[in-house]
Structure formats: structure tokens, C-alpha cells
C-alpha positions, 0 to 999 in steps of 0.5 A: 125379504130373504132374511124375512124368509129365513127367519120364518123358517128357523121359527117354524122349524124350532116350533116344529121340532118342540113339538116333535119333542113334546110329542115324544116325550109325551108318548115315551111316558105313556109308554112308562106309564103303561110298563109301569101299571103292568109291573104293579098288577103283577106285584098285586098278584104277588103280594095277594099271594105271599098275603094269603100264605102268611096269614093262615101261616103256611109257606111257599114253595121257596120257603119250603124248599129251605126250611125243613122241619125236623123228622116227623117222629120228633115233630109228634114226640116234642108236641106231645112233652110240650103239652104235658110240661105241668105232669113232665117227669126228669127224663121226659123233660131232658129228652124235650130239651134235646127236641127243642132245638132242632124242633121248636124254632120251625115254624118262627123261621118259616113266618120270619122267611115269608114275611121277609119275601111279602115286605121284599115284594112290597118295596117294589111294589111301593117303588113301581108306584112311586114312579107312576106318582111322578106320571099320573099323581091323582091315578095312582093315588086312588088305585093302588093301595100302598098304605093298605099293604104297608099295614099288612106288612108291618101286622105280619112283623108284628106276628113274626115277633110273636111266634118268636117271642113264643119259643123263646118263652117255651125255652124259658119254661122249660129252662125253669122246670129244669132247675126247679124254679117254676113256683118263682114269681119270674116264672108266673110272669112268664106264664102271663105273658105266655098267655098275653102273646096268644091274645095278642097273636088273635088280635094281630089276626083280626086286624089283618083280616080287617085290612084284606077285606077293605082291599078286596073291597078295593 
């Protein structure tokens, strides 16, 4: 009897404690779940913003503080000998040249910058929701859209590349106006891609306005 006994209480006490268990771990991932899903709309916020800021081009106030342009009196005076490269006299064109580095590699660094934070910020994003994965699959599948800003993403590198592409090509043009070899059939391709680069940065555009669309829609 005594043996019955005991043998009912160390069963009921070994259920009873699985079930504290069940009931804690249950509770401690409710508990992550909701940390989690707090962490991710914050990170949405996040991305919204930094999204917003690269596609029309401008900058936070982080980027802002590190990356300065050059003084405003070369920023006009190097726009204006840019944009009159086909009627540029032998000093104007030097006086471009010594413009061109401090001026030209601006506005490429600063969307290189701002889209090294945007990619940054999704990583954790993506990595908040992987984890809510584990806890809730179907959920997190269906209201947070990884893929979505994935592409995002690797648009905004893609038009990065560009913008970097573009000064790289106005070196060129210039370098080649300089030494005289603007009639060159090396010269005229780098028109054509200089024109393709525009048409492709419009595209690039496009497409990301496509993508914001569908996740505001969300």
C-alpha cells in the first residue's frame, strides 16, 4: 500500500512538474515572441525611414554629419564647367579637373553610406524575424515582408553602383578632352554608357517606387 502510495506521488509530482515546465517555457516564449515583434516594428520604422531618405537621395543626419561637401562656391562653379564640357576652354578644363576631386565623388559616397545603414538595418531586421520564424512560422511569414525589402535593398545597391559608375565616367570624359581624344571611338562609347547609366538609374527608380507601393500596401 505504501509502496502503491509513493508510487502515485512521484508520478503525480513528475507530471505535475512537466507541466510547470510546459507551462514556463510556454510563457517564456510568449514572452520572445512579443520582445520580438516589438524589436521588428521598430526596425520597420527604421527601414521606412532610411528607404524614404535614399530614394529621393538625401541623407540622415548621421551621414550628414561625416560626409561634407565641398564649399558651395566650388560645388556651383564645378556644376557650371561640367555642364559646358563640349564649349570648356584649356584653363577652364584644368581648373574642373582640380574641382573634380574634392567635389565630384560627393553625392556617390553619401548614397554609398546611406545605403550601407538601410542594408545594416535590414540584416537585423531579417534576423529579428528569422527568430520569430522558430516561434510563430505561419505569422511571421505573412506580416513581415523580408523579401520586400530584400529587394529594396539590393535596388538601392544597384543605384549606388551607378551614381558611382557616373563619376567615374565624368573622370573619364574629362581625362579625354584633356588629352584630346574626344573624336576616339572609346570616347563615344563612354557617351553611350554615360546615357545608358541615366536610363538605367530612372529604371532602378521606378522599380523602387514599385516595391514601396506594394509595402505600404501591406
Amino acid at each position: 500500500m505504501n509502496t502503491t502510495k509513493t508510487f502515485f506521488i512521484v508520478v503525480i509530482t513528475l507530471v505535475s512538474a512537466l507541466l510547470l515546465s510546459s507551462m514556463y517555457t510556454h510563457y517564456k516564449e510568449r514572452e520572445l515572441s512579443l520582445l520580438l515583434k516589438h524589436k521588428i516594428l521598430e526596425q520597420d520604422k527604421t527601414l521606412i525611414s532610411l528607404s524614404e531618405i535614399s530614394d529621393a537621395n538625401g541623407v540622415d543626419e548621421v551621414t550628414e554629419s561625416i560626409i561634407r561637401d565641398c564649399e558651395s562656391s566650388k560645388r556651383a562653379r564645378f556644376e557650371q564647367l561640367l555642364n559646358k564640357l563640349n564649349l570648356i576652354s584649356e584653363s577652364e578644363l584644368s581648373e574642373l579637373e582640380a574641382l573634380f576631386d574634392v567635389c565630384a565623388p560627393f553625392f556617390s559616397e553619401r548614397k554609398a553610406m546611406m545605403v550601407a545603414r538601410l542594408e545594416r538595418e535590414f540584416e537585423v531586421y531579417a534576423d529579428y524575424v528569422g527568430l520569430l520564424k522558430v516561434i510563430e512560422e505561419a505569422e511571421a511569414e505573412l506580416l513581415y515582408p523580408v523579401n520586400d525589402w530584400s529587394e529594396i535593398v539590393a535596388l538601392e545597391k544597384s543605384r549606388r553602383d551607378l551614381l558611382l559608375e557616373q563619376v567615374q565616367i565624368q573622370g573619364t570624359i574629362i581625362e579625354a578632352i584633356k588629352s584630346s581624344t574626344q573624336n576616339s571611338d572609346e570616347f563615344q562609347a563612354m557617351l553611350v554608357r554615360a546615357a545608358q547609366v541615366s536610363q538605367e538609374a530612372a529604371t532602378l527608380n521606378r522599380s523602387i517606387d514599385d516595391v514601396r507601393q506594394r509595402l505600404n500596401s501591406i
